[in-house]
N, C-alpha and C positions, 0 to 999 in steps of 0.2 A: 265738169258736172253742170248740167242745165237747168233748172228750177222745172218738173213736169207739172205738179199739182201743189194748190193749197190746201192742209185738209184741216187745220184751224185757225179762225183767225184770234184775235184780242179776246173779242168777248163769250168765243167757244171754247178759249182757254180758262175763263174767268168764270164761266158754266161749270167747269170739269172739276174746276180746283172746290168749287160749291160746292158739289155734288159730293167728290171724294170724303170733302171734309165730314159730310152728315153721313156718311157709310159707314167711317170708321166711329164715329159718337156711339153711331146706331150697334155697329158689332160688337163694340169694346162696350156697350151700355155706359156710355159718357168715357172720361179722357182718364180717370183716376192713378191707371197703374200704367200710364202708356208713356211709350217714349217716340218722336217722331225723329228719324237717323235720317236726314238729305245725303246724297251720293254726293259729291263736289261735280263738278261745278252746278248745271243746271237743278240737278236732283235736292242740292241743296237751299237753291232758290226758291222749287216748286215748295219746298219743305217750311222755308218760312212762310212763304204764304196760307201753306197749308194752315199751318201752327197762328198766325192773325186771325185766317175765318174760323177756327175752331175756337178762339179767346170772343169770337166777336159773339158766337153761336151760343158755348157753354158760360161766359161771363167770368173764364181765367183760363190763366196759361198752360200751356202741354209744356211736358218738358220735350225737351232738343238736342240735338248732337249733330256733329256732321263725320262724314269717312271722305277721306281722297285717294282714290283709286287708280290707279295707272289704266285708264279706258282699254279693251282690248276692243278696237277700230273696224267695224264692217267695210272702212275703206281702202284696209290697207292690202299691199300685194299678197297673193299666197303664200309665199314662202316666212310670213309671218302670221299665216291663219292659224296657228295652232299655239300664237303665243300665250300666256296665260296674267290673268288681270293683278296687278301688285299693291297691296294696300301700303299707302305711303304714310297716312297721317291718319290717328283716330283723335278725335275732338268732343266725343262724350264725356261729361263732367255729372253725371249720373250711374249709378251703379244700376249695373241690367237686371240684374238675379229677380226672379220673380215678376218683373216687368212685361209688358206688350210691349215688344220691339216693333216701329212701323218704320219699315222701308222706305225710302223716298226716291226716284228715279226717274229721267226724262224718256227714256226709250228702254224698251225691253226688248232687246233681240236673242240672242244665244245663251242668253241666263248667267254666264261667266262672271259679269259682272257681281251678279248679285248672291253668287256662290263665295266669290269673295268676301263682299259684305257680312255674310252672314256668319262666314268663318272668324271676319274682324269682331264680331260681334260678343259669336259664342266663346273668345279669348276674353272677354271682357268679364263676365258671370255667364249662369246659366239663365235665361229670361222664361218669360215660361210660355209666348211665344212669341215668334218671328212673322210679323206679317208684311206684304209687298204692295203700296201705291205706285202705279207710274201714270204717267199722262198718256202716251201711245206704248201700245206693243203691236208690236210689226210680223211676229209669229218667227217662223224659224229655230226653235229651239234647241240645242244641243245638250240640254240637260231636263232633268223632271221639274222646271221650276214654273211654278203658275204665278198671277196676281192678285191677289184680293180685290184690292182695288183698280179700276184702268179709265181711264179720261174716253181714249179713243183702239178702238180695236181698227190695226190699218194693215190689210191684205199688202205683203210688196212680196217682190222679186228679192234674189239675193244679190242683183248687181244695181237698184236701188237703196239709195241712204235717204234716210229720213234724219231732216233738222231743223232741230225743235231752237227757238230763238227767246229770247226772255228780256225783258227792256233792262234787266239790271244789269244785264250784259251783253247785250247785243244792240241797245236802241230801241228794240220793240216786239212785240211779241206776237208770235204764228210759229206753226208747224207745215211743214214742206215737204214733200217728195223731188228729190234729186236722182237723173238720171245720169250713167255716164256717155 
């Protein structure tokens, strides 16, 4: 894989997560009944962040959870294109029922993921809704699943990978196009 493009760097990541944070304040009419769910790894990062500018915004905390998901890989060979995403760990210490569930996500590609998620979700109680932040979506999708919120809308190909970097885990943070 070859690095083709940058399409965020640090501080148009540091815009996005801004940005997201006052969307969902704005949608949810502040944080009261919300819960913000990070995807692991990255999704859970962008999540805390989320969850800091939205304490810095509204002057307290959102509650939090995270899910760990077995990624189903835009990079992997075909013969496992049609594998399906496996929820490993749910980490909500919050009951959903009646809540605004907010998604948390680095890339949206084929929705699978976040079909997952949502399934982990509605096991948990019935929330009263489900809503979706991610940073980029990349389009492509194999299922009816949109975002509410999104950082960055990025046109790719299906034989580019988009990878999203986060200093908590990577050293630093940008969003990339990778080609093979």
């Amino acid at each position: 894989m070859t690095e083709k493009a940058i399409i965020l760097d640090e501080q148009a990541i540091t815009r996005a997560v801004t940005r997201i944070a006052h969307e969902i304040i704005e949608k949810n009419k502040g944080i009261d009944q919300c819960i913000l769910v990070g995807i692991k790894t990255r999704g859970a990062i962008l999540a805390k962040r989320l969850a800091d500018k939205i304490a810095q915004i509204e002057g307290k905390a959102i509650l939090t959870g995270e899910l760990d998901i077995t990624l189903y890989r835009d990079d992997l060979q075909m013969k496992h294109h049609n594998q399906e995403p496996l929820v490993q760990q749910v980490d909500i210490q919050h009951d959903v029922t009646e809540k605004k569930v907010i998604l948390v996500d680095d890339v949206l590609y084929t929705g699978r993921t976040v079909r997952a998620a949502m399934d982990a979700v509605i096991d948990l109680g019935r929330p009263a809704a489900i809503q979706l932040a991610v940073l980029v979506d990349r389009g492509h999708r194999e299922l009816p699943i949109r975002p509410d919120f999104v950082g960055k809308n990025i046109p790719t190909s299906s034989e580019e990978r988009v990878v999203v970097s986060v200093s908590e885990e990577d050293g630093k943070d940008g969003v990339t196009i990778h080609t093979k």
